[in-house]
C-alpha positions in Angstrom: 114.2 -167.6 -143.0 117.1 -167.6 -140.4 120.7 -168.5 -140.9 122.8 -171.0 -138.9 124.0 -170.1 -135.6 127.4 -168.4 -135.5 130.1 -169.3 -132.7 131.0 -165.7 -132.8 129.2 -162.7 -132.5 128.4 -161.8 -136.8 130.5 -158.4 -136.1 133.6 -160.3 -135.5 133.3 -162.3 -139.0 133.3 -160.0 -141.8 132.8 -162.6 -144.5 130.3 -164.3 -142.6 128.4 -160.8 -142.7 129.1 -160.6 -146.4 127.7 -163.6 -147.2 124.6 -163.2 -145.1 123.8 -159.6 -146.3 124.3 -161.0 -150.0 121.3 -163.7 -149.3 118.3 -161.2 -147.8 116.6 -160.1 -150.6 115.8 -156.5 -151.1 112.1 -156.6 -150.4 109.9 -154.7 -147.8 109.4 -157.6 -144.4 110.5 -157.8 -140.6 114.1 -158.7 -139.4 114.8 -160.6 -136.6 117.9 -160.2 -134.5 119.1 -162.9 -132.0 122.2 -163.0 -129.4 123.9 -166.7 -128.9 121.0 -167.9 -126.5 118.4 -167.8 -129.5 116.8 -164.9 -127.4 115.3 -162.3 -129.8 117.3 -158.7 -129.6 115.4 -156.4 -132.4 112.9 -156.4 -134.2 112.4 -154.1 -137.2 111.2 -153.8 -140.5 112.2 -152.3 -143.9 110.3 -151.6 -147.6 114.2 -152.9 -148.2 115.7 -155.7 -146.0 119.2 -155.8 -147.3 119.5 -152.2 -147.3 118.2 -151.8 -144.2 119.7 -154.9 -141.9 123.5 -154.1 -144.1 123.4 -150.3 -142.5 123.8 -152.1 -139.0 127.6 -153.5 -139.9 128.9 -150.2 -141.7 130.6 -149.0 -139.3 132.1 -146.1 -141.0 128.4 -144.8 -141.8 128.4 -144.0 -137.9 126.0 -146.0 -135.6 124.6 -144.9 -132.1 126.8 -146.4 -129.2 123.6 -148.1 -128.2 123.0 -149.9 -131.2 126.5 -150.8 -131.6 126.5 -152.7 -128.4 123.4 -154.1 -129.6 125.3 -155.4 -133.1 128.1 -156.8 -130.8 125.6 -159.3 -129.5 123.7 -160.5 -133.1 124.8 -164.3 -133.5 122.0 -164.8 -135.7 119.3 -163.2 -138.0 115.9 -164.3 -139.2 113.6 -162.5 -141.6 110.2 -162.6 -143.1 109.0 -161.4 -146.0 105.7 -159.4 -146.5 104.3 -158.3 -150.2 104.2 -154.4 -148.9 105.8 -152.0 -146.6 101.8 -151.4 -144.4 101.9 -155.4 -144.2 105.5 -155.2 -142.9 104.8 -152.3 -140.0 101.4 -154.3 -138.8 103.5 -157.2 -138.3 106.3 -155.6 -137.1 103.9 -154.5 -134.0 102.5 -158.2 -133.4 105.8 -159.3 -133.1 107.2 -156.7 -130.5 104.1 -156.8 -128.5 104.5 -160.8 -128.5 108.1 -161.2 -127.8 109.1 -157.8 -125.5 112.7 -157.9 -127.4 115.4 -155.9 -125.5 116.1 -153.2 -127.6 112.5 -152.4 -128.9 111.5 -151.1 -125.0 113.1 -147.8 -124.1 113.0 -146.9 -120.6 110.3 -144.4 -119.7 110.8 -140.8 -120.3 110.1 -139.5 -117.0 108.5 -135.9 -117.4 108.5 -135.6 -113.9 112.1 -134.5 -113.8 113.8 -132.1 -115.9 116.5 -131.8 -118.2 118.8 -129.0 -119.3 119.1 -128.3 -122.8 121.8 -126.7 -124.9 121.0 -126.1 -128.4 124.2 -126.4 -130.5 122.1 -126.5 -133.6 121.7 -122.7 -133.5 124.4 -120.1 -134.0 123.6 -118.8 -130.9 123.1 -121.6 -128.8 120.3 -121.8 -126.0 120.2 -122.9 -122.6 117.1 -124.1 -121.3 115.5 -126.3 -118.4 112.8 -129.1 -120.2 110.9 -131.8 -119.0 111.0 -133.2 -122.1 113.8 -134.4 -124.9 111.7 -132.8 -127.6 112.8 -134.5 -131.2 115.4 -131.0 -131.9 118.6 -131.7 -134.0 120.6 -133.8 -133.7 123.3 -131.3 -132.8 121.7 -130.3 -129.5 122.7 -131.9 -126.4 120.5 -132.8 -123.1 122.1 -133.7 -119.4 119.8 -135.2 -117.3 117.0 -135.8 -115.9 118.0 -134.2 -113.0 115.9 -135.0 -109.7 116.8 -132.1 -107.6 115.0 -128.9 -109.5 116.1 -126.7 -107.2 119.8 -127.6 -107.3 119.4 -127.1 -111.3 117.8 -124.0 -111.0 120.1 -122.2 -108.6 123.3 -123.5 -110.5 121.7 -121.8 -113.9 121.2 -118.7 -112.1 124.8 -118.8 -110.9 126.1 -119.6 -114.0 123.8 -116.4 -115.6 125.9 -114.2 -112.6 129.2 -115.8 -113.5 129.4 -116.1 -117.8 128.0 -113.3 -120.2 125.5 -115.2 -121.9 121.6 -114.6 -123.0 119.5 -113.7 -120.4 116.1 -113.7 -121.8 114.0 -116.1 -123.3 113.3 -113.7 -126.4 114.8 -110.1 -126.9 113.0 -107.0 -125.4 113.5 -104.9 -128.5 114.1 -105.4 -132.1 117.0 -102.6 -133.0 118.7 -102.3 -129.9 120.2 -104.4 -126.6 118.6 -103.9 -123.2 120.3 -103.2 -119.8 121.8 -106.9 -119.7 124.1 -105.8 -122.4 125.0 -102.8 -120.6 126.1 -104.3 -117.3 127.9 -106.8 -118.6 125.5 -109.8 -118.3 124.7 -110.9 -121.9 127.2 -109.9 -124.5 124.6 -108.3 -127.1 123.0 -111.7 -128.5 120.1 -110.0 -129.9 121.9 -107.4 -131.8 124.5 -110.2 -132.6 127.3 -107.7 -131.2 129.5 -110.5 -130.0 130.6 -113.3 -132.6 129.0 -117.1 -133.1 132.2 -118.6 -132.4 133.1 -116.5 -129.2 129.7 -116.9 -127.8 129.9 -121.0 -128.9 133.5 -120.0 -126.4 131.3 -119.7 -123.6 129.0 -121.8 -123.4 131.7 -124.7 -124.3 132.5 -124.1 -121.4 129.5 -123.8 -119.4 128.8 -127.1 -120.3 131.8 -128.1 -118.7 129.3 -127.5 -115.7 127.0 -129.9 -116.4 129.8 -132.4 -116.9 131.4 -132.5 -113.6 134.7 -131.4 -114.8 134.8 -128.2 -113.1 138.1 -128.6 -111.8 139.4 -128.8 -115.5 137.2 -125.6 -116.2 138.8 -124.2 -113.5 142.0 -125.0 -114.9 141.8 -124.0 -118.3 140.3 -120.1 -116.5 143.6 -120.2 -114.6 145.6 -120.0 -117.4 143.9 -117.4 -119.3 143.4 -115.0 -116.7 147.6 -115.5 -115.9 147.7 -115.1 -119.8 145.7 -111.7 -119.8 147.6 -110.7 -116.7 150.8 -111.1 -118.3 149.3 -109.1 -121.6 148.5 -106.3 -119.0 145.2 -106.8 -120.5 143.8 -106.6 -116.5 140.1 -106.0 -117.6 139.7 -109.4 -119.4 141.6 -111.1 -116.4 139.5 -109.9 -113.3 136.5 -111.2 -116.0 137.9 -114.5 -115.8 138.5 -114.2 -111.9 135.2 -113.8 -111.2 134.3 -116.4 -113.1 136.4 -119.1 -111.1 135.2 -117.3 -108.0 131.3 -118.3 -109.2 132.8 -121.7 -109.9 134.2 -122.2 -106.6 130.8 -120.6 -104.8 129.3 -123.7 -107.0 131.2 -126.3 -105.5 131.4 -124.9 -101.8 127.6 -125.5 -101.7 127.8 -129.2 -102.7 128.2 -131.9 -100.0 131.3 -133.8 -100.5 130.7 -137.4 -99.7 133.5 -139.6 -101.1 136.4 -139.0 -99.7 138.5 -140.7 -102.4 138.2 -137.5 -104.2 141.0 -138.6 -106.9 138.7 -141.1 -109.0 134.9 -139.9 -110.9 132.5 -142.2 -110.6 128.9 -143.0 -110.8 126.7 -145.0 -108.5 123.3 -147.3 -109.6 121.0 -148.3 -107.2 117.3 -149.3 -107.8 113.7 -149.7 -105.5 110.4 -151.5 -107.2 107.5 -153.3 -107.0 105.0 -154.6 -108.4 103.9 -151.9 -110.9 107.2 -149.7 -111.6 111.1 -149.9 -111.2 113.1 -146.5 -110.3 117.1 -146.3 -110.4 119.0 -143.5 -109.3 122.3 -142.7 -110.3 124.8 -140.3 -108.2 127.2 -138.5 -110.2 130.6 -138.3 -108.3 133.4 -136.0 -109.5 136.4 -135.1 -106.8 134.7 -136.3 -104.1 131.1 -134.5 -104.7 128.3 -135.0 -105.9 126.9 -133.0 -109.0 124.1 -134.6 -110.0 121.5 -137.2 -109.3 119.4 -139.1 -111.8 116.1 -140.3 -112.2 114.9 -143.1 -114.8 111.9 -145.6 -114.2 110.8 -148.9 -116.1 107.3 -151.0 -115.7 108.6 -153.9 -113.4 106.3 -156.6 -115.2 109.0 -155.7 -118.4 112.4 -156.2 -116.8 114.1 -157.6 -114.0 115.6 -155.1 -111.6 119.1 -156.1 -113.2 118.1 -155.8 -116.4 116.6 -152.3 -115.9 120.3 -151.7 -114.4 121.6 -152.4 -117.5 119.3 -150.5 -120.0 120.3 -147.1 -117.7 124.1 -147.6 -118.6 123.4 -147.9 -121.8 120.3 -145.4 -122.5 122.6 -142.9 -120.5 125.9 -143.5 -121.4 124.9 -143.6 -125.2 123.8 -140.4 -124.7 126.5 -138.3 -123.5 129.9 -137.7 -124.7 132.6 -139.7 -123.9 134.2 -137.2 -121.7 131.5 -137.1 -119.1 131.5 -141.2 -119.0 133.6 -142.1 -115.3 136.1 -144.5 -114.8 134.5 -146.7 -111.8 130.6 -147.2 -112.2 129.2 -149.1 -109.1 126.2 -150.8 -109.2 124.1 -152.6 -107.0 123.1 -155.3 -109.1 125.0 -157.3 -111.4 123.7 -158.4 -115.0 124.4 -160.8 -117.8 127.3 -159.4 -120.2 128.6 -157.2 -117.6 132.3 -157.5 -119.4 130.7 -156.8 -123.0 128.6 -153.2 -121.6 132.5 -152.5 -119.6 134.4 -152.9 -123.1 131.5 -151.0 -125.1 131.7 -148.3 -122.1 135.7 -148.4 -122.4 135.7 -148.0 -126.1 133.0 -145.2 -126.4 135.1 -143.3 -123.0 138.8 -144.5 -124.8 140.2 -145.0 -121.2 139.3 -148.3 -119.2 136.0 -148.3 -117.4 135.2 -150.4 -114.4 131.6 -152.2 -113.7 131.6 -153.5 -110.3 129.2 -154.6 -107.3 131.0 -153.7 -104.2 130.4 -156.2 -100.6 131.6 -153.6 -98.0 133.6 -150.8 -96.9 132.8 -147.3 -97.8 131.2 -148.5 -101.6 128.6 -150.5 -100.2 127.8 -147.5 -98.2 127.0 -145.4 -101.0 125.1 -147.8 -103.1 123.1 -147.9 -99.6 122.8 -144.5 -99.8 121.5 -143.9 -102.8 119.4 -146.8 -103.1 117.3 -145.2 -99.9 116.9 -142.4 -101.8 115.9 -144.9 -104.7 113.1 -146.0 -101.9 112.0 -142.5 -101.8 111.5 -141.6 -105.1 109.7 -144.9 -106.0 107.2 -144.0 -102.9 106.5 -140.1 -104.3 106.3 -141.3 -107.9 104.1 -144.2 -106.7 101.9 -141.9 -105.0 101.9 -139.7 -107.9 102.4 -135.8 -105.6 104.6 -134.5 -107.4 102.4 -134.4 -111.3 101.4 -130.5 -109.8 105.2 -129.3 -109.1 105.7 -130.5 -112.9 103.0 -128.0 -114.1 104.6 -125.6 -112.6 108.0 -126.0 -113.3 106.7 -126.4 -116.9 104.6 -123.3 -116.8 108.0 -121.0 -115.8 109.6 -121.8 -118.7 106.6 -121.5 -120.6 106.3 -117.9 -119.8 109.9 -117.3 -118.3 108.9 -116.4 -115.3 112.1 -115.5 -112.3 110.6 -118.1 -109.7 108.0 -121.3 -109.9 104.4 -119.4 -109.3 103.4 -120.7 -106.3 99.8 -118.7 -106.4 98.1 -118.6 -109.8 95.0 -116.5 -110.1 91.9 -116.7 -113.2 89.7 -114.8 -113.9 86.6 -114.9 -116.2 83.1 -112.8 -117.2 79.7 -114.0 -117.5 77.0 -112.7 -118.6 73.7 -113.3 -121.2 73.9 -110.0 -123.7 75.2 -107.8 -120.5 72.0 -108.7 -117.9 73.4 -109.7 -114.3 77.5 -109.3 -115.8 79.3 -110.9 -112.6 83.2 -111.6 -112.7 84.7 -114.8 -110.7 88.6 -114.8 -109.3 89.9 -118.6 -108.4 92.7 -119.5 -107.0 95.4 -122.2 -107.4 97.8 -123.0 -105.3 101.2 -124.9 -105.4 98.8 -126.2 -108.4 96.1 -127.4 -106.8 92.7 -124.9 -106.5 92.6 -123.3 -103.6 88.8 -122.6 -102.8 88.6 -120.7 -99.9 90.4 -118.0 -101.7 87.8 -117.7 -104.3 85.6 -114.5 -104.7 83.3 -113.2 -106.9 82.4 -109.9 -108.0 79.1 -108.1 -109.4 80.0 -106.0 -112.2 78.8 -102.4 -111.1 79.7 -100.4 -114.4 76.3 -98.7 -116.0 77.5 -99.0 -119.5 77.2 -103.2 -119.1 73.6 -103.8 -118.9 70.8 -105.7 -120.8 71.6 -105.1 -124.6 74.7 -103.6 -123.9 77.6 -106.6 -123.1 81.1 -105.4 -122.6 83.9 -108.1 -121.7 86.9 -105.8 -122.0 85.3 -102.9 -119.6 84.0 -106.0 -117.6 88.3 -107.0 -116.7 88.7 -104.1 -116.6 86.5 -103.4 -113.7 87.3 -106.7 -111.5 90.9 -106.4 -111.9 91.0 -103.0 -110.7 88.6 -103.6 -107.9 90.9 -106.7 -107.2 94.2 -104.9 -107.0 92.9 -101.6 -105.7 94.2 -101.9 -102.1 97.7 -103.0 -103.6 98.3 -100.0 -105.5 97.5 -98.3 -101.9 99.9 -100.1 -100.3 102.6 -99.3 -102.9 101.9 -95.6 -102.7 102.5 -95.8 -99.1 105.7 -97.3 -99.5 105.5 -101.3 -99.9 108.4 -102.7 -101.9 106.2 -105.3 -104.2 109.7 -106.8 -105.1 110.4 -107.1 -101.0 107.4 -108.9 -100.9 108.0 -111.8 -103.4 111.4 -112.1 -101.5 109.4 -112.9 -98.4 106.8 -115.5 -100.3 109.8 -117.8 -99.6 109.5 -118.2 -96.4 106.9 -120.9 -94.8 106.2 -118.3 -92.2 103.9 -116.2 -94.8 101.5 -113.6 -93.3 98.0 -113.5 -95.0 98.9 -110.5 -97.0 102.2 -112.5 -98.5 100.0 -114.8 -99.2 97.4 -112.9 -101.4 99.5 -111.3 -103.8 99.7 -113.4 -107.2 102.9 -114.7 -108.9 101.1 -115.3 -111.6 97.5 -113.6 -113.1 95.4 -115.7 -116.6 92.9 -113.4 -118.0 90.1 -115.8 -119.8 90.1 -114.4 -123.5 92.7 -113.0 -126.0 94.4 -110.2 -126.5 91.5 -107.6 -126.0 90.9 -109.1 -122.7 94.6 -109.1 -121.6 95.2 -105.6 -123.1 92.3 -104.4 -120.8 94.2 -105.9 -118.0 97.0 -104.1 -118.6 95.0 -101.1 -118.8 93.7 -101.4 -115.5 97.0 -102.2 -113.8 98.9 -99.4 -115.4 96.7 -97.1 -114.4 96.9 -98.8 -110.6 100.6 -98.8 -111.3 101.3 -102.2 -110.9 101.8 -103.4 -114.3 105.7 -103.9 -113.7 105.0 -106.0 -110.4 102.3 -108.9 -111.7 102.9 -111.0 -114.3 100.0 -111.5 -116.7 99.0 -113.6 -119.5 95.7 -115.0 -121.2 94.5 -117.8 -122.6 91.9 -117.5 -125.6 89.4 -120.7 -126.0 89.0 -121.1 -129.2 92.2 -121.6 -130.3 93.9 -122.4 -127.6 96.2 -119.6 -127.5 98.8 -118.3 -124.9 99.2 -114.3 -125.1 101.8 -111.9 -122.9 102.1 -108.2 -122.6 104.3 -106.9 -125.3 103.4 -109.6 -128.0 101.4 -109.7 -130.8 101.4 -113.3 -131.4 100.5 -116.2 -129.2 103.4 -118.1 -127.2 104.6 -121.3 -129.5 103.6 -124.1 -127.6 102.4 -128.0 -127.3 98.8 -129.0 -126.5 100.4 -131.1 -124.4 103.1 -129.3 -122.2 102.0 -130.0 -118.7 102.1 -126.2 -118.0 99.7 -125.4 -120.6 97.4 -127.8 -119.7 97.3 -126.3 -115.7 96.3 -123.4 -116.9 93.8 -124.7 -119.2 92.5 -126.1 -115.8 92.5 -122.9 -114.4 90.6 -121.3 -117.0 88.3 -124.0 -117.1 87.5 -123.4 -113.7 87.4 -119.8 -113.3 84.3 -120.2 -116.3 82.6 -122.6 -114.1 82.9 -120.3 -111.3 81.8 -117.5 -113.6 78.9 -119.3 -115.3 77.6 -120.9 -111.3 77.4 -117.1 -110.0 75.9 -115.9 -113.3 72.6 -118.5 -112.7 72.7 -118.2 -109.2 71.9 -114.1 -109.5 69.8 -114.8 -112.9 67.7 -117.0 -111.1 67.2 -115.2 -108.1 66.4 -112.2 -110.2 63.8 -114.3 -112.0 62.4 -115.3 -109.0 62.0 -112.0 -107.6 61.0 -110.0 -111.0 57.7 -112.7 -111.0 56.9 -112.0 -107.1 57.7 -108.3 -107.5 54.3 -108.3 -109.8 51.8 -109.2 -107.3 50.2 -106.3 -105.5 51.1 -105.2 -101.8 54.6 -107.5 -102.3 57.6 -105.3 -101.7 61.4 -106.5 -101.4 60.9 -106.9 -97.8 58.1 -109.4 -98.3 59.9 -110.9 -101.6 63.0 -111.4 -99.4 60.8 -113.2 -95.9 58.7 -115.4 -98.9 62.4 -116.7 -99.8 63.6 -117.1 -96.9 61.0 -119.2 -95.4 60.0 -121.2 -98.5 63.3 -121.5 -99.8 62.4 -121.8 -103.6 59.8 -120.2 -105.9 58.4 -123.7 -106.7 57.4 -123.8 -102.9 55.9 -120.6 -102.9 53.9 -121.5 -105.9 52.6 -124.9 -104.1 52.1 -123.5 -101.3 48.1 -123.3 -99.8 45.9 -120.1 -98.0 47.4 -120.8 -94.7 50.6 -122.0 -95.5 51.0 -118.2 -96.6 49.1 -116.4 -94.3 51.8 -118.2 -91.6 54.8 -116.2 -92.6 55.7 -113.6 -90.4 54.1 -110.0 -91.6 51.8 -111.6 -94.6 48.3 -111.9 -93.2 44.9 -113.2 -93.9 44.5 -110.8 -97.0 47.8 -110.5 -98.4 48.0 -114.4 -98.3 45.2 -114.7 -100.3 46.4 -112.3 -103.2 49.5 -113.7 -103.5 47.3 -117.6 -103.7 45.1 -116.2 -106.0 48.0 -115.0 -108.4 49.9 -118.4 -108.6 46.2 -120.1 -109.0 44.1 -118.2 -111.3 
């Protein structure tokens, strides 16, 4: 059913709205939303169509901002009635995959970029880089995605040096704080020592940060530190002066590239083709630029203006009102550009201007930004950046200080202990690294046929592995000096062969025996372990007893699963390799007059047992030291 076709927008006539929302029945069906070109909006559906299409025009309930610029456009509804609420979702899906409404596409969510998290649903609130806007409460609040990871990281880590807040990702102890809380960098979260409300304080105003209004922050620090000063309470003020010192560090290292530095404002630019759509958008605040962000859509479902258009919304629906700018530029225009610039001014409460700029220094930016538009759309295009994501996933999976650049595995095989042979593989930056590969023969007595032992097995390899490093240390190598140097593009070999990061393949017994083997090489302070157990899936570190909470399908989990997966094949291709030649030399081992010396020239020169077996008289009596006679024994034994 549809109703006639208002001349105004249904928000604007209440009793319009009344009337209409008194006619849809209260049954389970699909509604239909339309703006004042017949063009469909929405689509949804309900076990209760009144109830459901009503909560759109109360207001007072408290929409999102992007649906209430959606409601702002509804001239007319349709609905259809179904007999139950499974009949109502099927064709709920037929009708968004036949009519591609507006609102029912989101723009993708682009795990190749991250965002930074701050949990306000906990009494202690988090901060935390993600590559994903996982469904948390609705309390917590996400800035991003931010393109340049390294930017994000190094402004976390100043604002760790700068504010006393958490420093670790879980505590180190359960009755007491650790030396964080004792030199002043985390004010005793663990031990709940400082108060929910002053630690909410803080990181109110760390998000201040993330923003752009650090000139504000800097402000508001001003006048506390002159309002400790005059309290003689000098402690509390040189806290707060080395916080706007950190602050003003911050902004030194950004580029300023508007020189109107009196106005915030955020610049849209786009690059596509056939296959995908990215926009950037520059974040400008006094004349620098503090942040830049990435979104993408499939360019078969929107125009490029029209993608444009979903990013102000998506983003600006997202953040608070406080972070929204008063001049937005953007490179395209799009239909109802003065209805998205009074929604934007009514969610901001100041006036907000949408503009396309011709010349001057305005074009110049969009310009700007829409090369680097062009860039982004060639990397995500060529799809080299999906290993970079592991890895910046895998960090924060395991809180690690720095992305690991080298990731080592390790794994035993073995058939109930005969030929036991360890493998070590290599990834690097992500990707395997096979020339670094090596293999080991496990040489302990106690692991032989009948007698299998995995943990003594790690054991063994790792301390063959990281023998010479505990050398090296004893001689006076700062390990920590060393991962301070893996910066550089300039690595020597020996930079290059030390780990940031070591997977033991097995659970906690196999990681415990790691441990073992490094404490007693005293390195266990200087390589990060962890383990991954197959049949569960499970992620275990030193120090806990449980496995690391995770997702099957966090992209950091899933590179070390690939890791794993191929130190076993590594493992499992030396393990035949050395069964079979054993095989092979156990059966020639039994014919009279054949030593190793003569097992090892037979190999050599036949290059499989199957050869030697085929072979004739004078084939044999060919090879060099055989003979006549001893060719004709070993004949006679493959051809009784």
């Amino acid at each position: 059913m549809s109703f006639n076709k208002a001349k105004i927008s249904l928000i604007e006539d209440n009793d319009k709205v009344k009337r209409i929302l008194g006619l849809i029945p209260a049954l389970p069906g699909c509604y239909i939303m339309k703006d004042n070109h017949e063009r469909i909006l929405y689509i949804g559906k309900s076990k209760s169509l009144r109830s459901r299409v009503s909560s759109y025009f109360r207001q007072k309930l408290g929409v999102s901002p992007r649906i209430s610029l959606m409601v702002r456009q509804i001239f007319d509804i349709e609905y259809i009635i179904t007999d139950t609420e499974n009949e109502a979702l099927a064709l709920e899906s037929n009708l968004i995959k036949e009519n591609q409404p507006y609102y029912n596409i989101l723009l993708k969510d682009d795990k190749k970029y991250p965002y930074l998290c701050i949990t306000w649903s906990d009494d202690y609130p988090r901060i935390f880089i993600t590559r994903r806007r996982r469904n948390r409460h609705i309390k917590d609040r996400y800035y991003g995605p931010y393109v340049d990871v390294t930017l994000l990281r190094n402004t976390l880590e100043v604002i760790k040096k700068v504010f006393p807040i958490r420093q670790r990702l879980r505590p180190l102890y359960k009755d007491k704080t650790c030396l964080n809380y004792s030199i002043g960098k985390c004010p005793g979260v663990c031990q709940a020592i400082v108060s929910s409300e002053d630690y909410r304080e803080t990181i109110k105003r760390i998000s201040m940060v993330f923003q752009g209004r650090t000139d504000e922050l800097n402000s508001i620090l001003l006048s506390r530190m002159l309002s400790y000063s005059s309290k003689l309470e000098y402690e509390k003020a040189n806290e707060i002066k080395l916080q706007i010192e950190g602050l003003n560090k911050l902004n030194e290292s950004q580029k300023i590239t508007d020189p109107d530095s009196s106005i915030n404002r955020d610049i849209i630019a786009f690059a596509n083709n056939n296959i995908i759509t990215c926009v950037q958008l520059f974040q400008i605040r006094s004349g620098k630029i503090i942040g830049r962000l990435a979104f993408s859509a499939d360019t078969a479902n929107h125009t490029p203006s029209n993608v444009i258009r979903k990013v102000i919304e998506e983003h600006f629906s997202e953040i608070d009102p406080v972070e929204i700018p008063s001049e937005i530029i953007i490179e395209s225009a799009f239909e109802n550009l003065d209805l998205v610039e009074g929604w934007l001014t009514e969610l901001k409460g100041n006036k907000v201007k949408l503009f396309t700029p011709k010349r001057n220094t305005k074009a110049k930016l969009v310009n700007l930004v829409k090369k680097n538009a062009e860039v982004e759309l060639h990397r995500l295009s060529q799809g080299i950046e999906k290993a970079s994501e592991s890895l910046d996933d895998l960090s924060f999976l395991l809180d690690l200080p720095r992305k690991p650049r080298r990731i080592e595995g390790y794994d035993i095989s073995h058939i109930q202990g005969s030929d036991a042979v360890g493998s070590q593989v290599v990834f690097v930056d992500g990707l395997p690294a096979r020339h670094h590969y090596r293999k080991y023969k496990i040489k302990s007595e106690a692991i032989r046929v009948g007698h299998n032992d995995d943990y003594l097995a790690i054991y063994e390899v790792i301390k063959r592995r990281f023998r010479r490093w505990s050398i090296y240390k004893k001689e006076g190598l700062l390990i920590s000096d060393l991962l301070h140097q893996k910066a550089s593009v300039f690595d020597p070999m020996m930079v290059q062969d030390f780990p940031d990061l070591v997977m033991i393949d097995g659970g906690k017994g196999q990681l415990n025996s790691a441990i073992k083997a490094l404490s007693e090489l005293n390195l266990e302070n200087d390589i990060r372990l962890c383990s991954l157990a197959k049949k569960r899936e499970e992620l275990f570190v030193p120090g806990q007893s449980r496995p690391i909470s995770s997702s099957n399908e966090d992209s950091g989990l899933l590179l070390l699963r690939r890791l794993r997966d191929e130190a076993h094949r590594f493992a499992v291709s030396f393990h035949r390799d050395r069964r079979s030649k054993g095989i092979r030399r156990s059966e020639l081992s039994e014919i009279p007059g054949v030593g190793p010396k003569r097992i090892k020239v037979l190999l050599e020169h036949f290059q499989s047992m199957q050869a030697i077996r085929m072979a004739s008289k004078d084939q044999l009596s060919k090879v060099d030291g055989l003979g006549n006679e001893l060719a004709n024994i070993i004949w006679s034994y493959f051809n009784k």
